[in-house]
DSSP file (Angstrom, degrees, kcal/mol; ACC not computed):
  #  RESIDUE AA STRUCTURE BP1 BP2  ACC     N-H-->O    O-->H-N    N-H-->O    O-->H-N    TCO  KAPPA ALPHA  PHI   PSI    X-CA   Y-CA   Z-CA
    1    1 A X              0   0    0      0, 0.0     6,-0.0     0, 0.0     0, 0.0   0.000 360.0 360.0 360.0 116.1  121.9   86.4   69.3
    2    2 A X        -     0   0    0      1,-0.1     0, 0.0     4,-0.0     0, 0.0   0.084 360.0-101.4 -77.0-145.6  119.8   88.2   67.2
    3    3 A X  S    S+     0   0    0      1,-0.1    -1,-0.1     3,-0.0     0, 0.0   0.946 120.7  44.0 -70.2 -45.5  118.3   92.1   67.3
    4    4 A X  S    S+     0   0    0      2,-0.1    -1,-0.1     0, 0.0    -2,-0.0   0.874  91.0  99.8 -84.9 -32.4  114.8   91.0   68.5
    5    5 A X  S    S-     0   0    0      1,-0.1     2,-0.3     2,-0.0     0, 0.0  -0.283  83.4-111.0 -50.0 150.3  116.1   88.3   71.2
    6    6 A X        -     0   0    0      1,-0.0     2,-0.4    49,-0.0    -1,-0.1  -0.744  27.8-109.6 -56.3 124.6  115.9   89.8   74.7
    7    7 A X        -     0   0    0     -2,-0.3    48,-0.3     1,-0.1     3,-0.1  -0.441  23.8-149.3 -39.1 100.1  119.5   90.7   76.6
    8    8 A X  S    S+     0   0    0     -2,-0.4    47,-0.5     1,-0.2     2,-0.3   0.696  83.0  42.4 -41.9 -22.8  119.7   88.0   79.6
    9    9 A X  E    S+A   54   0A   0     45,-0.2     2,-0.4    43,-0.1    45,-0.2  -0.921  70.9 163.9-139.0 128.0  121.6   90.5   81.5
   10   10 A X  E     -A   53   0A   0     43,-1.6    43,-0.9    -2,-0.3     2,-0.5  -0.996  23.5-148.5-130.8 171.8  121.0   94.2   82.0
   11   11 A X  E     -A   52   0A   0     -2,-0.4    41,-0.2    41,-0.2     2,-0.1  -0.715  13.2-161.5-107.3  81.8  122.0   97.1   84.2
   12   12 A X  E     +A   51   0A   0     39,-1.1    39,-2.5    -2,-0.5     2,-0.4  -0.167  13.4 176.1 -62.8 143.0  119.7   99.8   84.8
   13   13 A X  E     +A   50   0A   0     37,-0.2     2,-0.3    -2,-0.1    37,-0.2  -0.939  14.7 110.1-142.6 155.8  121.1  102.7   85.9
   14   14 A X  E     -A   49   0A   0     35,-2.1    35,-1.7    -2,-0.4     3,-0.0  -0.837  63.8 -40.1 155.1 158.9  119.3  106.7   86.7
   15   15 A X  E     -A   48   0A   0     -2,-0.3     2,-2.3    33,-0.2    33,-0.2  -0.103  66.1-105.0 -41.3 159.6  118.3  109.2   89.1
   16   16 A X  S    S+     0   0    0     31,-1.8    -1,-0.2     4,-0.1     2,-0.1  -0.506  79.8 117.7 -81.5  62.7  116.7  107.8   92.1
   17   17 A X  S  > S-     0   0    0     -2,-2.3     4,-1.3    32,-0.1     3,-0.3  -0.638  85.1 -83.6-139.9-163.2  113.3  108.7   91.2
   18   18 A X  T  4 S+     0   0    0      1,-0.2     4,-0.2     2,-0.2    -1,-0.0   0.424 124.6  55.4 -91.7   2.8  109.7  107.3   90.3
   19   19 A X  T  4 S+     0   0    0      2,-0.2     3,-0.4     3,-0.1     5,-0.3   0.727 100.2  55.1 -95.2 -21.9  111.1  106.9   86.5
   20   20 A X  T >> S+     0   0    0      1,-0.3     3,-3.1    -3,-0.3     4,-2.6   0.980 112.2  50.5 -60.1 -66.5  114.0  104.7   87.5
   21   21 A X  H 3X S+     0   0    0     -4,-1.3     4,-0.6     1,-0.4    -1,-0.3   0.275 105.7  48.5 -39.1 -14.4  111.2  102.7   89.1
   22   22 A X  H 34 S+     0   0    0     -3,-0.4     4,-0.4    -4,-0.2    -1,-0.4  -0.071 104.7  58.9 -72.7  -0.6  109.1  102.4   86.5
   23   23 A X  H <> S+     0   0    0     -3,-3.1     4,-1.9     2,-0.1    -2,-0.2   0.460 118.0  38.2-124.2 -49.8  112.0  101.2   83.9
   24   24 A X  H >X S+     0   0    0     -4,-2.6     4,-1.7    -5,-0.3     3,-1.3   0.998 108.8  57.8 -73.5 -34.0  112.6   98.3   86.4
   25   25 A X  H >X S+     0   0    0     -4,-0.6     4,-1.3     1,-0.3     3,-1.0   0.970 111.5  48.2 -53.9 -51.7  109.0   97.6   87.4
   26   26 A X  H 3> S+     0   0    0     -4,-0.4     4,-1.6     1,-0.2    -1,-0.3   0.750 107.3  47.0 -72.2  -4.8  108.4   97.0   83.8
   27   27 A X  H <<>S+     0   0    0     -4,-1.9     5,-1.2    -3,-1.3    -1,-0.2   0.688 110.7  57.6-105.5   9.9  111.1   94.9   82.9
   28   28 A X  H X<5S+     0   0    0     -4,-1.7     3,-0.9    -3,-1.0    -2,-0.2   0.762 107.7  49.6 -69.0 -43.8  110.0   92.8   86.4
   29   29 A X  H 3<5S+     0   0    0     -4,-1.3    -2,-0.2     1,-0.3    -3,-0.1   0.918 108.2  56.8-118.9 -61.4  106.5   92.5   84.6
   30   30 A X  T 3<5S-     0   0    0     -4,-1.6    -1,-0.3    -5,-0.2    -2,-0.2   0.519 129.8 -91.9 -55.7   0.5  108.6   91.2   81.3
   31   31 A X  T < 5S+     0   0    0     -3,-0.9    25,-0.3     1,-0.4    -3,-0.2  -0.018  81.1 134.4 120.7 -38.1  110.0   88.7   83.1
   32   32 A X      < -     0   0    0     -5,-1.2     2,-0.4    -6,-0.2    -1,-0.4  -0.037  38.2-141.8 -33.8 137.1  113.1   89.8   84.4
   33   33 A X  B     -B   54   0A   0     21,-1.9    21,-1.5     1,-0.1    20,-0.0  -0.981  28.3 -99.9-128.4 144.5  114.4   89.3   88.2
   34   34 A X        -     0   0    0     -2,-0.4     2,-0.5    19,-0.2    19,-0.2   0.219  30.8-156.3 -40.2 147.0  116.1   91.2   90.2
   35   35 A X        -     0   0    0     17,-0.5    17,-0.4     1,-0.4    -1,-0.1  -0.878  59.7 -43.7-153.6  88.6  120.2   90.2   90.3
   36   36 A X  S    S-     0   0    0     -2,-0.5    -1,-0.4    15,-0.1     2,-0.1  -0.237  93.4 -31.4  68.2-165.6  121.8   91.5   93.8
   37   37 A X        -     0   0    0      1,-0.2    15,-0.4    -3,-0.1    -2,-0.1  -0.361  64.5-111.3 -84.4 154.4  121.4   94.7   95.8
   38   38 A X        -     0   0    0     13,-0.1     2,-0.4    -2,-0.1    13,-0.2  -0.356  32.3-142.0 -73.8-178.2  120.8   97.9   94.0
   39   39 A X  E     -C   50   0A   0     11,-0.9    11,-1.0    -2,-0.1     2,-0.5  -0.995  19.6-174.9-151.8 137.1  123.7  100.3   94.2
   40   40 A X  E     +C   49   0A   0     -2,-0.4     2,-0.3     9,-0.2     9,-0.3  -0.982   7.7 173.3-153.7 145.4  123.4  104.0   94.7
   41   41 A X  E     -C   48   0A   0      7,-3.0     2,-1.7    -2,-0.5     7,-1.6  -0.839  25.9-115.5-126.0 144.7  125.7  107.0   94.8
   42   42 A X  E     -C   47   0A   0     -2,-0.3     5,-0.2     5,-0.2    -2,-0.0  -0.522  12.2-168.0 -99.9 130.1  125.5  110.7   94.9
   43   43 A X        -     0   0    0      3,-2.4     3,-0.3    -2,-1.7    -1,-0.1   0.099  59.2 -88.2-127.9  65.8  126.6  112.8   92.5
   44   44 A X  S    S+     0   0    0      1,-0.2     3,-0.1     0, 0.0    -1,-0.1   0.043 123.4  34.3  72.0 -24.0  126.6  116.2   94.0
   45   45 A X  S    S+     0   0    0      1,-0.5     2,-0.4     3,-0.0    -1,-0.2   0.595 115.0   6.5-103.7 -70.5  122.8  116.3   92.7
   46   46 A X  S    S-     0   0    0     -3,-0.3    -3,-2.4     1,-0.0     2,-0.6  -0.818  75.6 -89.6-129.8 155.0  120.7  113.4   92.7
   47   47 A X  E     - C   0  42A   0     -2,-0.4   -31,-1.8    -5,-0.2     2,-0.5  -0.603  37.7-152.7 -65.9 106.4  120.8  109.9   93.8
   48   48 A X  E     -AC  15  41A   0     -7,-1.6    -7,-3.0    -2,-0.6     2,-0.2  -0.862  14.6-168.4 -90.5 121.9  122.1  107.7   91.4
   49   49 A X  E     -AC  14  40A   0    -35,-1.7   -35,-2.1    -2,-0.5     2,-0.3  -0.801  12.1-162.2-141.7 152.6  121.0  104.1   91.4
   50   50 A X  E     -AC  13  39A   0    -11,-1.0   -11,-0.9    -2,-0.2     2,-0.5  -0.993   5.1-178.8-165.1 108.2  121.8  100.8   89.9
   51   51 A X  E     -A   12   0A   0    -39,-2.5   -39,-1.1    -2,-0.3   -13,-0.1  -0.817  15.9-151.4-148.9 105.3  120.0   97.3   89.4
   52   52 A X  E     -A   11   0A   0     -2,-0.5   -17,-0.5   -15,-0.4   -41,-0.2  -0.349  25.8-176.1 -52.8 160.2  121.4   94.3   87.8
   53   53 A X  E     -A   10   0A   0    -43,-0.9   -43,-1.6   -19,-0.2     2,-0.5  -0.700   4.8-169.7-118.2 132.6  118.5   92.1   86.2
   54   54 A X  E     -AB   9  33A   0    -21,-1.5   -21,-1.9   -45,-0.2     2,-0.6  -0.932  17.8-145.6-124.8 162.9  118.3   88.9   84.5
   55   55 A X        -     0   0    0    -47,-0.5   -23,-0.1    -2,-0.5     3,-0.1  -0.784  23.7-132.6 -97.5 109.9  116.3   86.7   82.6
   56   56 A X        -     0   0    0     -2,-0.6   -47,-0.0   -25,-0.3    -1,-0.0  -0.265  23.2-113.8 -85.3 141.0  116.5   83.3   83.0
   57   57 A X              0   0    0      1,-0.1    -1,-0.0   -49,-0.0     0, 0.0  -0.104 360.0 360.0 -60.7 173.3  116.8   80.8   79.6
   58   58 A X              0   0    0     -3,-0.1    -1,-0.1     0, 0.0    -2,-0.1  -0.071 360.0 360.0-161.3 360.0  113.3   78.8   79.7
């Protein structure tokens, strides 16, 4: 694989907030789909969240 090729699988991960959304919303808009449940935790501050995506070979 080179550098320029896209990753088939990632895991976004961040505060629970309107930038996490935005990091996934765009990579929804590139083509990416959603891969399970998100997953979220606290960590004494903020709400931490977690969102498989992949991209399917075409």
């Amino acid at each position: 694989m080179s550098d320029d090729q896209p990753l088939c699988y990632r895991l976004i991960t961040g505060a629970d907030d309107a930038r996490f959304c935005e990091r996934v919303s765009a990579l929804l808009e590139q083509g990416y789909r959603l891969h399970g449940s998100p997953a979220v935790t606290f960590d004494g501050t903020y709400v931490i969240a977690a969102q498989a995506v992949i991209l399917d070979d075409e």
